[in-house]
N, C-alpha and C positions, 0 to 999 in steps of 0.2 A: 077570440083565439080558438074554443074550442069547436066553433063553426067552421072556422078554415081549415082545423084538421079535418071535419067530417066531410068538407067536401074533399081536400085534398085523397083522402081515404077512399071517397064512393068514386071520384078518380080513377084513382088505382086499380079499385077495383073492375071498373068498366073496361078501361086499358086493359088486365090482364084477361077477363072474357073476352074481349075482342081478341086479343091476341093470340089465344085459344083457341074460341072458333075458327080462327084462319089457319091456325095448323092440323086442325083434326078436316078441314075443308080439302085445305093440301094434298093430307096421308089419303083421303077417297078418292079425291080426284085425279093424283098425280100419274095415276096408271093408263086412266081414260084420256089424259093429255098426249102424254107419251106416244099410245096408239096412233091417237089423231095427229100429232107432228111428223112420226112416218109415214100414214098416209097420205097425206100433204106431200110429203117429200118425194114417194114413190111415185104420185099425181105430175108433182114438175120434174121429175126425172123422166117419166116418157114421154112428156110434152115435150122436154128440152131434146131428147134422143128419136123421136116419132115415130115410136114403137113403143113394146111392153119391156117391162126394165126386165134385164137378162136375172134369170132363178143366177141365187148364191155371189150377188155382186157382192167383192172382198173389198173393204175399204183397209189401206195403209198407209198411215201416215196423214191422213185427209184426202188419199187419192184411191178413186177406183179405176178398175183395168176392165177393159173389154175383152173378158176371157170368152168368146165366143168362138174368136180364131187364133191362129196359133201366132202370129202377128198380129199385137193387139190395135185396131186402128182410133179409139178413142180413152180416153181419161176423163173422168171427173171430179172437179178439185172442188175441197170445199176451204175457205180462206176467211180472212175478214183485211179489211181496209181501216184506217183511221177519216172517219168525213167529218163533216163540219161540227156536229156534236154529238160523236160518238163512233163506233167502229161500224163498218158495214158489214152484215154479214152475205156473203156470195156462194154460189155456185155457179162453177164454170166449166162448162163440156170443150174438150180442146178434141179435135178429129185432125188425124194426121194418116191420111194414108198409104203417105210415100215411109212414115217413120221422122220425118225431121217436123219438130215442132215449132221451126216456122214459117215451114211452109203451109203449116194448119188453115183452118177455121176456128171461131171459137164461139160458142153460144155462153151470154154470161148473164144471171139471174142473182137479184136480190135477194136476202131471204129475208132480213131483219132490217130495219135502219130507225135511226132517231134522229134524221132530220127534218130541217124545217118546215111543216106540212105547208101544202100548197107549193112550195118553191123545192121540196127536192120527191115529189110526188114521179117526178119522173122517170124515175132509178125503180119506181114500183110495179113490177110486170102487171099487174093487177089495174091499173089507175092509167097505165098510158103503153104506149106501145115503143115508145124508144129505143129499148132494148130488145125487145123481140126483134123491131125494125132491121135491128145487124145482125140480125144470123145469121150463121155463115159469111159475118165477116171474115178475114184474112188479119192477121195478129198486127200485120203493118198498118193496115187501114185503120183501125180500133187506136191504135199509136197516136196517129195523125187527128181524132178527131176535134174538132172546135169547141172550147168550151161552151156553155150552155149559162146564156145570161143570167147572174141574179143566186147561182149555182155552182160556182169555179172554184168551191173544197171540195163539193161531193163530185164533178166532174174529176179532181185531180183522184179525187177515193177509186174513182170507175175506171182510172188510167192505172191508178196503181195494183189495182187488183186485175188489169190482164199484165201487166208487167208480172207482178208476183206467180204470178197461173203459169207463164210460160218460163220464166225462172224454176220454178220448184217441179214442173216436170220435167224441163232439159235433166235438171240432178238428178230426178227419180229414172229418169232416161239412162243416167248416165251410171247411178249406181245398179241397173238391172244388168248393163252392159259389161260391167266389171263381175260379178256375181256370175252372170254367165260365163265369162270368159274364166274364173277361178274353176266351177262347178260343172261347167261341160254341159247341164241339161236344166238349167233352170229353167224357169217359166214363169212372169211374173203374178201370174193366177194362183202359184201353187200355195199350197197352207207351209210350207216352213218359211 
């Protein structure tokens, strides 16, 4: 008996330095992650844009505006999806330069996923080229496309996230249009 407390005890103990170390590993690290998750991020924001990402891009709502011009011609949404196990996480540049977002393009990148390696490796801008391959698809064509053998939850996750992308910027479309027309001189760049 009084064995099994002493291990249950050196246990516990091990348990709570481990657990320890990993949070004092955390509190050092977590600044050096952070950094390097936005440089990553800034990295496929002007890959996805083929240029340098515009100084002072405003994210609202999960969407940023192309405050370059005074008509903004792209957005970039950031969303997630439900796929086969787990949520996807995306970004997706939508370029509208007539103004109506479906008559867009849309460039759409993975950021995070936890599906099944090998079989949804493909959703991985890094590991295949799939994605890249539509750029500058048309919001209608990306609608249409064929599932993908062996992969038909995370293709529906890939369909539901430009659904969603072009859903939630019609809204943001719609409530800048409203705000405008209340406020005479909005602009959807502006800080109020």
């Amino acid at each position: 008996m009084r064995n099994a407390l002493l291990t249950l005890g050196a246990l516990a103990l091990i348990g709570g330095l481990c657990g320890a170390l990993l949070s004092v590993t955390d509190a050092l690290t977590s600044e050096k992650r952070a950094d390097n998750q936005r440089q990553q991020s800034q990295r496929l924001l002007a890959d996805m844009l083929g240029h340098a990402v515009p100084p002072g891009l405003i994210w609202r709502d999960e969407i940023a505006t192309d405050c370059q011009d005074i008509t903004p011609s792209w957005h970039l949404l950031r969303g997630q999806a439900q796929g086969y196990a787990g949520n996807l996480e995306y970004l997706a540049l939508l370029r509208h330069p007539e103004g109506e977002v479906d008559s867009g393009t849309l460039t759409l990148r993975v950021l995070r996923h936890q599906e099944t390696p090998g079989i949804g490796d493909y959703i991985d801008h890094n590991k295949s080229d799939y994605l890249p391959a539509k750029d500058q698809l048309g919001l209608d064509q990306w609608r249409q496309l064929d599932n993908v053998s062996g992969a038909t939850v995370t293709q529906r996750a890939i369909t539901r996230a430009v659904e969603d992308s072009a859903a939630l910027l019609t809204t943001h479309l719609q409530r800048l249009q409203e705000k405008d027309l209340r406020h005479g001189q909005y602009h959807p760049c502006s800080q109020d």
